[in-house]
C-alpha positions as CSV (number, residue, x, y, z in Angstrom):
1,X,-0.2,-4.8,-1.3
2,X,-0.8,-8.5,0.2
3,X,-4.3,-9.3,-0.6
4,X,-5.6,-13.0,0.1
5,X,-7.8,-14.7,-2.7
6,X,-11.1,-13.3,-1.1
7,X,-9.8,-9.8,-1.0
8,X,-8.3,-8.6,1.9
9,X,-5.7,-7.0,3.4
10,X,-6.1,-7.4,6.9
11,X,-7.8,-10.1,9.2
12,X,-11.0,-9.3,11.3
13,X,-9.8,-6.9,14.2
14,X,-7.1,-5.2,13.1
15,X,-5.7,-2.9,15.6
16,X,-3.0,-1.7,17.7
17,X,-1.0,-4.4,18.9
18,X,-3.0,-6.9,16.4
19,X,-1.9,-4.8,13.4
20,X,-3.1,-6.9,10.8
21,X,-5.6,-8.5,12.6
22,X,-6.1,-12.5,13.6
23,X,-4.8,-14.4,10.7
24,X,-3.3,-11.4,8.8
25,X,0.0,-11.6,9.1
26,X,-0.2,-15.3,7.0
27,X,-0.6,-12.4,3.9
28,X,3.1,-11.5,4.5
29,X,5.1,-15.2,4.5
30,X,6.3,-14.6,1.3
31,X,8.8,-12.1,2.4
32,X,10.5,-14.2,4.3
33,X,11.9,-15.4,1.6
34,X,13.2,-11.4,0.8
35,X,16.7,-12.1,1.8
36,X,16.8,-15.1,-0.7
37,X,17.5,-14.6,-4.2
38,X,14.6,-15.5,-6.6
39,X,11.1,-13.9,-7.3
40,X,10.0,-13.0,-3.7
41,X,13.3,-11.0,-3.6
42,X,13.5,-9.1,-6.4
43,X,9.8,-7.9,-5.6
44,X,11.0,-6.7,-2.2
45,X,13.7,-5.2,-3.7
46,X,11.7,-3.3,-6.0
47,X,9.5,-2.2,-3.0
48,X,12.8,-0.8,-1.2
49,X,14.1,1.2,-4.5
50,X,10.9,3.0,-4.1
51,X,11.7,7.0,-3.8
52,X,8.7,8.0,-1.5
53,X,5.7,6.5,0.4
54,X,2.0,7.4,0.5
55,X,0.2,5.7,3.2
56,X,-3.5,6.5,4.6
57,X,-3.8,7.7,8.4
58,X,-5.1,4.4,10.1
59,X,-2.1,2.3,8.6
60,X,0.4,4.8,9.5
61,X,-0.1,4.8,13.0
62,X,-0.8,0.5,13.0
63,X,2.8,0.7,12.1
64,X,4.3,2.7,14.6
65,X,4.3,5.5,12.0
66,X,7.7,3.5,10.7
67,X,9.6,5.2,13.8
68,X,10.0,7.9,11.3
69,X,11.6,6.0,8.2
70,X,9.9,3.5,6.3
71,X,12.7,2.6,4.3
72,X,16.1,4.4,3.5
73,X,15.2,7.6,4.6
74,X,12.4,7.9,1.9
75,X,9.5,11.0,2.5
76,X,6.6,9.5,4.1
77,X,2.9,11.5,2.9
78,X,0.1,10.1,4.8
79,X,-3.4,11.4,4.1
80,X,-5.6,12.4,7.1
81,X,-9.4,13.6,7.4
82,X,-7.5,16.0,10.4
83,X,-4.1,17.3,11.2
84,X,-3.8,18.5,14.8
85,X,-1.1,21.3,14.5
86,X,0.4,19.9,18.0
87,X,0.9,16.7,16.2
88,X,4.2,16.6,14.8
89,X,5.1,13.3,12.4
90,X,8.6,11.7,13.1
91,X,11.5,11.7,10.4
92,X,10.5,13.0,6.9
93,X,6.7,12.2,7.5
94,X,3.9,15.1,6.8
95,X,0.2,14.7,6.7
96,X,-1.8,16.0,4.4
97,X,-5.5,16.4,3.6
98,X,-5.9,17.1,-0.1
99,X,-5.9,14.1,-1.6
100,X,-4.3,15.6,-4.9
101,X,-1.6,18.1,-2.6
102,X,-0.4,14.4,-1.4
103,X,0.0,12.5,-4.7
104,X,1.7,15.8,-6.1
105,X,4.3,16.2,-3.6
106,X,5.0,12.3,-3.3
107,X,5.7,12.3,-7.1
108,X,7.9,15.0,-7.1
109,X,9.6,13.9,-4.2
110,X,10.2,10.6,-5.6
111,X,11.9,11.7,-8.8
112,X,12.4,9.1,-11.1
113,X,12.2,6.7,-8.5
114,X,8.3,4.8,-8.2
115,X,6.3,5.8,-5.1
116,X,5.5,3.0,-2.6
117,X,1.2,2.9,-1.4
118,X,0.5,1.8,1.3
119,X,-3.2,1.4,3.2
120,X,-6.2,0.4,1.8
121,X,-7.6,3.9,2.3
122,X,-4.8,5.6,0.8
123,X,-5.6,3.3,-2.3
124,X,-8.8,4.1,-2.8
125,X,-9.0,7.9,-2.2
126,X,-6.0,7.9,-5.1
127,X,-8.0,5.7,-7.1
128,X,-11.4,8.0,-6.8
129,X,-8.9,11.1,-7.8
130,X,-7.8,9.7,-10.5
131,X,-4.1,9.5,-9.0
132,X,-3.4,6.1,-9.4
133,X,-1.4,4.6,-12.1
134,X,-0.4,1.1,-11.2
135,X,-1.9,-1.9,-8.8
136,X,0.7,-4.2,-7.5
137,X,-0.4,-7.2,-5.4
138,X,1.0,-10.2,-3.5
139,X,-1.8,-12.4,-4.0
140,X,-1.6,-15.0,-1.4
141,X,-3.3,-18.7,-1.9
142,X,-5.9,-18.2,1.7
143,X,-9.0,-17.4,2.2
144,X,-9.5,-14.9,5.5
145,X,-13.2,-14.6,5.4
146,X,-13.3,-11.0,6.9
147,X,-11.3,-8.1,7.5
148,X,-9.9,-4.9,6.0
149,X,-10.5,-5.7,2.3
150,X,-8.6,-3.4,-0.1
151,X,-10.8,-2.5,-2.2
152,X,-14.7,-1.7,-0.5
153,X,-17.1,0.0,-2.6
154,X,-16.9,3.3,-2.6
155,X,-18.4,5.0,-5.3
156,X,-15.3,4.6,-8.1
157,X,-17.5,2.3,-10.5
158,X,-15.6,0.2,-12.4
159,X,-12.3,0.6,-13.1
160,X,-10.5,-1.1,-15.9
161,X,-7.2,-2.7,-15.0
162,X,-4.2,-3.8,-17.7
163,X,-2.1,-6.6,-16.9
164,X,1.7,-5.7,-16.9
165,X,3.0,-8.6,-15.2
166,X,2.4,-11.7,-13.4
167,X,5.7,-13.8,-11.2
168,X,5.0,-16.6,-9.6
169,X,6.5,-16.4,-6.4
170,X,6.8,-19.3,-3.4
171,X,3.6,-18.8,-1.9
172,X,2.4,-15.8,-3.9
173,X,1.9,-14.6,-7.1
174,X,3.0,-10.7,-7.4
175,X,0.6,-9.0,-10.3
176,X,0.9,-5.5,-11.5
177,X,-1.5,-4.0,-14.0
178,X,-2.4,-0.1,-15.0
179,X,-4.7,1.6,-14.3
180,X,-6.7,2.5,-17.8
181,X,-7.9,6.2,-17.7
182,X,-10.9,7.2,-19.0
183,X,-12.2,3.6,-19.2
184,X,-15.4,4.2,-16.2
């Protein structure tokens, strides 16, 4: 996820038609630069080799629900509180509410392949079960000052993190690091 320095993902008033509220969309520059060879491209690449996607409710339907396909015909989980049975997700979406169900099926969907998260909600109800093995983030040199932060407290305690790897990127620096189990 792009996260400024301060910790968010999202300016203040994120919504539909301001999806990633005033200011937000300065946390996503760097992939301009996707098409270009170098850092910023091989992490988008990365992103697209991806073999499912979890996302929460709220940023499914910010983006459109992806129109069905977020990338290369990849299933699509998104956790929900609710599923209305007359609402039917486009393309290879499905909703679920089991927090576990969702991981599950995105795993084995995903084969080999790594599974793409997405939403800061998705993130932390995986994290609170336990479902969570890696953190990747774009961390972008701004300060937003408010918004959707990724990580709110919730309840998780602390969570130890291992570095796995740090690339410096034109405008960013991508960081991954593991989740440690049984380090709360």
């Amino acid at each position: 996820m792009s996260v400024s320095v301060d910790g968010y993902i999202a300016g203040p008033d994120d919504r539909p038609g301001q999806e990633l509220g005033r200011g937000g969309f300065r946390l996503f520059d760097w992939l301009d630069d996707r098409a270009a060879e170098g850092v910023n491209g091989q992490v988008y690449a990365e992103a697209s080799a991806t073999g499912a996607v979890i996302s929460g409710r709220r940023t499914f339907e910010l983006a459109k629900r992806w129109h069905g396909d977020h990338h290369d015909g990849v299933p699509i989980h998104v956790l929900t509180h609710h599923v209305d049975p007359g609402d039917v997700p486009p393309g290879r979406a499905k909703f679920y509410t089991d927090v576990n169900a969702y991981a599950d099926e995105a795993r084995d969907k995903a084969g080999e392949r790594a599974v793409l998260v997405h939403g800061a909600g998705a993130a932390q109800a995986l994290l609170s079960a336990d479902q969570l093995d890696e953190i990747e983030l774009h961390l972008i040199p701004v300060l937003l000052g408010a918004g959707r932060r990724l990580f709110e407290p919730a309840g998780i305690g602390r969570v130890e993190l291992e570095p796995v790897r740090r690339l410096e990127g034109r405008g960013v620096t991508h960081l991954r690091y593991r989740v440690v189990r049984n380090a709360r």
